[in-house]
N, C-alpha and C positions, 0 to 999 in steps of 0.2 A: 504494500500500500504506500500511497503517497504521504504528504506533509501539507494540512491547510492549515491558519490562520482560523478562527473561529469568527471571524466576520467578514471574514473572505466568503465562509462557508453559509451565512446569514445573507450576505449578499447573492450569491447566485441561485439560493431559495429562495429569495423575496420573502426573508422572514423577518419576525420583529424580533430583534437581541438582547435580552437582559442579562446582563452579567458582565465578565469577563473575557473582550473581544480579543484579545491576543491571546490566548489559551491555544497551544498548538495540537490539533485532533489529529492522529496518525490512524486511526483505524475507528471499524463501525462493529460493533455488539450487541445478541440482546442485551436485556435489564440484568440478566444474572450473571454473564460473564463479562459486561465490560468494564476494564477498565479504565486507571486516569488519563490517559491520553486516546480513550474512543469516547467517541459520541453513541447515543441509544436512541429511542424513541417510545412513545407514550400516545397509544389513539385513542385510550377508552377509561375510563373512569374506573375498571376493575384491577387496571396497572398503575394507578397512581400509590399505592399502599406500597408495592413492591418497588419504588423509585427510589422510596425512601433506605432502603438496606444494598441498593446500587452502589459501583466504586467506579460506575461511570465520570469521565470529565464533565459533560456536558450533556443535553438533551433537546430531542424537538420533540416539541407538544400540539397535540391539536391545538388548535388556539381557542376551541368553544369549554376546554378543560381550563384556562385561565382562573378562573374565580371559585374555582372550585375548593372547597376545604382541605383538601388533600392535599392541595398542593402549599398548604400552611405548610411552613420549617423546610422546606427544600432550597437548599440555597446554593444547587450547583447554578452556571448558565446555563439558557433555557433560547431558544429557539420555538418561537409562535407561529405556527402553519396551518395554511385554512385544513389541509389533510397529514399527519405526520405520515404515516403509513407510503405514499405517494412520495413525499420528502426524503425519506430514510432513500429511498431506491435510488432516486438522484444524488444523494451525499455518496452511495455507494461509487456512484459511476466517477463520482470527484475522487474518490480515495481511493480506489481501483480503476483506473484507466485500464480500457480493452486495449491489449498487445497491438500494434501497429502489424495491418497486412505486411505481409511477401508477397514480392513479385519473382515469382519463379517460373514462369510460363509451363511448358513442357516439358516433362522431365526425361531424360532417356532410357529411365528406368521405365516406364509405363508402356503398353503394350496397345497402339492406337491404331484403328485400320486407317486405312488413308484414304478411305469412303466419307469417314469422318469429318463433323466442319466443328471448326471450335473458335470462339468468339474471344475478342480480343479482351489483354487483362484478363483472362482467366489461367486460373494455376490448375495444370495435372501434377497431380504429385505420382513419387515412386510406388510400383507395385500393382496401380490404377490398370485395368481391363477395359478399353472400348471398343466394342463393335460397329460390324459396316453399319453405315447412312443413319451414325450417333448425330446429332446436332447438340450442341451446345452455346447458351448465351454470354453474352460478355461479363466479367468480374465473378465469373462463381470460381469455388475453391470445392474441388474435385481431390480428397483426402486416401490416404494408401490403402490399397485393397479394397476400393469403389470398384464393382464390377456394371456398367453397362449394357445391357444387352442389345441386338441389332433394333436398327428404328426405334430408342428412345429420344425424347426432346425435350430440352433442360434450356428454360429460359432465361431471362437475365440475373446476376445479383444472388446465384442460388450457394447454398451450404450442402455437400452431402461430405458426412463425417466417416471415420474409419468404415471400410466392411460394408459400406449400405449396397445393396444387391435392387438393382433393377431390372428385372426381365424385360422380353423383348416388346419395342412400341409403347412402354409405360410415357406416358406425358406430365411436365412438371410445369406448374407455371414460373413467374416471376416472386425474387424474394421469396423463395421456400428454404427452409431449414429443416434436413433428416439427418436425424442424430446417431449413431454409429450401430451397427449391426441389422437396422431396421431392413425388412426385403418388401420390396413394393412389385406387387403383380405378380405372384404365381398362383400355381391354380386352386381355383376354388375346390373343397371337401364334397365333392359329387360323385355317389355311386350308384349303380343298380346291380340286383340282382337277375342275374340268370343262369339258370342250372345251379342254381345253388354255390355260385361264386359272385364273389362283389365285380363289377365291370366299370374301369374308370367312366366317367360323363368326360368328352373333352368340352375343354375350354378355350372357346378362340377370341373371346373379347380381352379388353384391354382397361390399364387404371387411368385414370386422369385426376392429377393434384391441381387444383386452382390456384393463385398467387396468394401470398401471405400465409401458406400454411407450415405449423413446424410438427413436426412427429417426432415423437421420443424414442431411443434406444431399443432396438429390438421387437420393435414393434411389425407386427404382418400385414398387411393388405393383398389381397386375394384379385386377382382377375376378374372379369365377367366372364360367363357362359358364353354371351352371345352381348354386344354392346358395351359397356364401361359401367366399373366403379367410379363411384364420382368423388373425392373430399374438396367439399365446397371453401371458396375464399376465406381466406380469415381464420379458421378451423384449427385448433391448438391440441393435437393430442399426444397423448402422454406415454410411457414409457408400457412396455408388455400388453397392448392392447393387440385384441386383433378383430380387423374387418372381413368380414368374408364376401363371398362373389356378389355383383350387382348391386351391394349397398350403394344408395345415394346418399347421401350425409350433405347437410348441409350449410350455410353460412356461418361462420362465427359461432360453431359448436365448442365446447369444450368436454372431450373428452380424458377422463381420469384413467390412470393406472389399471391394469386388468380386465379391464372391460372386454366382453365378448359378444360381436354382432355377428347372431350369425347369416343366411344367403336374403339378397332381397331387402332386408332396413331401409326404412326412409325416414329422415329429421327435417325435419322445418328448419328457419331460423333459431340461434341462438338457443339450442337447447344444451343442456347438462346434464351429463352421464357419469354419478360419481363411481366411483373405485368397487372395481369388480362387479358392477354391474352388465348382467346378462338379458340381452335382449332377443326373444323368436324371429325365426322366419317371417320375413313380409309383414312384420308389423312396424307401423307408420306414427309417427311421436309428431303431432303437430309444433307450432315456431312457442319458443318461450316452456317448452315442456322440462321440470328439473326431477331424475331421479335421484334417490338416494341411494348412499351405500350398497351393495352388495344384495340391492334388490332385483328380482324377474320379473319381467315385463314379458307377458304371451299375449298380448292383444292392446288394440290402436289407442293412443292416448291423445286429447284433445287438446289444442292449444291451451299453454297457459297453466295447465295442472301440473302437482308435483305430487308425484307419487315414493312410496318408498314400502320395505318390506316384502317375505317372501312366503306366499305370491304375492304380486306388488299389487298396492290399493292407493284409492287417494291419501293421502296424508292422514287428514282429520280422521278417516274411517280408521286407519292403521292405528293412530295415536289411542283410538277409543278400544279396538284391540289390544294392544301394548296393555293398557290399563287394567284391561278387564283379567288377561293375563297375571298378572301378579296379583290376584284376588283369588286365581283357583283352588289355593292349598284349603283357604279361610271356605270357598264355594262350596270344595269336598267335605270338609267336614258337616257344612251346615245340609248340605242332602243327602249325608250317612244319616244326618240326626233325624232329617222330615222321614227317610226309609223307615225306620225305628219309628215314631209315631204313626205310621201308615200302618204298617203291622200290627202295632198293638191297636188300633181302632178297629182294623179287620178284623184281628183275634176275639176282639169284644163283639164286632154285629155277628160273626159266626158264632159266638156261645148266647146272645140273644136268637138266632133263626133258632139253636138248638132247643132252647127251653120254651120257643112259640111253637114249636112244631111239638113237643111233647103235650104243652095244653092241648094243641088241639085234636093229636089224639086219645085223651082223654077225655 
């Protein structure tokens, strides 16, 4: 990390500075490891308690936490921002500056057909695989052991990191980031039986990534059968995810760790798919749909709802579930107890039928 000045630092966040402006901030922490030469940050009223036993230098504060009690007897500098959370990410990029690119063009270690066209300001690194009628766009950085397969097309400004495996004719757009190991476009989990052996389904479609999307480490993406996987613009997904055949996924999704879609998926806008969330075949998550956790989703969810839970329900139903759950031990007993009173009333009209049936034949 670098060396700022703490109003140096106040300055380039347009924040308000109380304190001590020459405090030199070498590094950024949370609350509980940082110390006197990092800066922290404080967004919510349940970390102001915990500020107090910090050995942080300094702090930025939401500024709507100004007057608040808590922040009685704190008397490091303080940094006031309409969002601390947003702030901290920028002081980060102050105090860690990203490595300045290489210009390495083409390396002679890389193995490129010469069907190939590659676009200027772009680095192949050592180890890299391209095949015939690859196209590639200007300034991407092309990392060791990127395999290309024939008729891929990599737009401008792109990232593929160590390992990432493109089969043939995947399309990437502009400003994409795949992060190392990840393989885009091989074929989808299709079989049939006959004669009592499984028999591949082939798969002659293709993936298509929109611009602005990044995909995390290891992550899979499946072909289509017949036409294109799609991952729509803007689309952030995360690490050990996998999409299977013909999903269209859409704008400014954010997909979590784990997650498993499998043939057919469709998303709307800006839906959320958290961690290890599993979704069926051909079920379609309208724009603004958010699952939770490590819920199953087997049928269509309609714009706007958040579902969570397994089998996944609306929220509120779930929640009322959840509740009613941890009542069953207290439930069990009290309809062992109704069983026992059921019985012994029984036992009683059955020795009353016994003694009207004796009157009466008497």
């Amino acid at each position: 990390m670098g060396s700022v000045r703490l109003a140096t630092l106040a300055k380039e966040l347009s924040a308000k500075l109380v304190g001590n402006g020459d405090l030199e901030i070498t590094g950024a922490q949370a609350i509980d490891k940082a110390q006197p030469t990092d800066i922290t940050f404080v967004a919510d009223e349940a970390n102001l308690n915990r500020l107090r036993d910090s050995q942080a230098g300094a702090v930025i504060v939401t500024e709507s936490l100004a007057d608040s009690p808590r922040m009685d007897g704190c008397t490091k500098p303080k940094l006031f921002v309409e969002n601390a959370k947003s702030a901290m990410s920028v002081a980060l990029t102050i105090l860690r500056p990203s490595r300045q690119r290489r210009q390495i063009g083409i390396s002679k270690h890389a193995n490129v057909s010469e069907s190939a066209r590659i676009g200027s300001e772009t680095n192949i690194h050592p180890g890299v695989t391209i095949d015939d009628d690859v196209v590639i766009g200007d300034r991407c950085d092309i990392h060791p052991g990127v395999v290309l397969g024939a008729g891929t097309k990599i737009g401008d400004d792109c990232v593929l990191d160590a390992n990432v495996v493109c089969y043939p004719d995947t399309e990437i757009g502009d400003r994409v980031l795949i992060h190392a190991g990840t393989v885009i476009g091989c074929d989808g989990y299709g079989y049939r039986q006959v004669n009592g052996r499984h028999e591949k389904v082939p798969h002659f479609g293709s993936v298509r990534i929109e611009d602005d999307v990044e995909i995390g480490a290891n992550a899979a993406i499946d072909r289509a059968m017949i036409g294109e996987t799609v991952i729509g613009t803007g689309t952030k997904i995360d690490n050990l995810v996998q999409i299977g055949h013909n999903c269209e996924v859409g704008r400014h999704n954010l997909i979590v760790s784990q997650v498993g879609m499998a043939g057919s998926v469709t998303t709307g806008e800006y839906v959320v798919l958290a961690g290890q969330v599993g979704v069926a075949d051909h079920v379609q998550l309208g724009d603004g749909v958010v699952v939770g956790a490590r819920a199953a989703i087997n049928k269509n969810v309609p714009a706007g709802e958040t579902w969570i839970g397994h089998p996944a329900m609306k929220a509120d139903q779930s929640f009322k579930v959840m509740m009613a759950s941890k009542k069953l031990p207290e439930m069990r007993e009290t309809l062992r107890s109704l069983v026992k009173q059921v019985r012994k009333l029984e036992s009683k009209l059955e020795s009353n039928d016994d003694v009207s049936e004796r009157r009466d034949a008497a």
